[in-house]
N, C-alpha and C positions, 0 to 999 in steps of 0.2 A: 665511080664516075657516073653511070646511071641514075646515080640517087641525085645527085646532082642534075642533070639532064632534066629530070622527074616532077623536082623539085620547083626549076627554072619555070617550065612548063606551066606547074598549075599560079608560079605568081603573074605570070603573062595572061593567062587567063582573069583571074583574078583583075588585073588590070586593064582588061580590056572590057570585064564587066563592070566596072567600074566607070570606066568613060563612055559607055553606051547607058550607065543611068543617070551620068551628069553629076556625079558626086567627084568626080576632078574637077569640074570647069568650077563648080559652087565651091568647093573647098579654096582652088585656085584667087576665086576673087576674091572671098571674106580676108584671105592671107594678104593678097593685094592692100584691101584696104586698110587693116594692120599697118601694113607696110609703109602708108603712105598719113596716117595717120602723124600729125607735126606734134600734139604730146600724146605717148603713148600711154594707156591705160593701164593703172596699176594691177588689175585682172586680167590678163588677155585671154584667159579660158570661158569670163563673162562676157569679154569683148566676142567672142566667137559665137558663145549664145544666143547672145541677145540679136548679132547680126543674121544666124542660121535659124530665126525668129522661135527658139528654143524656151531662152529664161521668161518673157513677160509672161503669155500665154501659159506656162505651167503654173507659174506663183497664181497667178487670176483665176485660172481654173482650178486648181488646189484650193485657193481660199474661200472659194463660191461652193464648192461640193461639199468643203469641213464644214460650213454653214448649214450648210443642208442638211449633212447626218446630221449634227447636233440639233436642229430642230424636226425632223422626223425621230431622233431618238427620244427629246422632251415630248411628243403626239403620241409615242407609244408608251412611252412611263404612263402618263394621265390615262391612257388606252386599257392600259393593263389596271391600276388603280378602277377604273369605272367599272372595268368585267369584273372583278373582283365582289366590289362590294352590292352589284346588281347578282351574281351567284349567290352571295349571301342572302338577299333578299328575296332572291327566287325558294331557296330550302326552307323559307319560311311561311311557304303557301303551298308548296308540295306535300301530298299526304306523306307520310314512314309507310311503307309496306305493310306492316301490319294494320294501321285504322284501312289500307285497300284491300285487306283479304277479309274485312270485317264485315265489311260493306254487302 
């Protein structure tokens, strides 16, 4: 019986931290709106996103940053290509150690 008592306890908690950060009242009206919605959405888990302003905002910023690696990833391919063949062309003007111990 305890455990139960215990148990009760920390969902009460739980629920009252909850409504002290306003995540009942927000939950409460997006459901509202659901609710009152005259054709209902064949997603209602996108209905919920899109209203708890979750879906647009992730796809747009997702799409905008995939863009971005892929073009700092092609700046760094051509980056690595140029060090490359600028190394090679530097060993070609560097003495060998020995024509320096010659010297």
């Amino acid at each position: 019986m305890s455990y139960y008592r215990g148990s009760e306890s920390k969902r009460e908690q739980f629920r009252r931290y909850l409504e002290k950060a306003g995540v009942l009242d927000t939950l409460t009206n997006v459901l509202v709106a659901l609710y009152e919605e005259t054709e209902k959405p064949n997603n209602a888990l996108d209905f919920l996103k899109h209203h708890l302003g979750v879906a647009g905002v992730e796809t747009a910023d997702a799409e905008t940053l995939s863009l971005g690696v892929s073009e700092l990833q092609q700046k760094c391919d051509l980056l690595m290509e140029e060090n490359k063949e600028l190394r090679k062309r530097l060993l070609q003007y560097e003495p060998t150690p020995e024509d320096g111990a010659a010297e």
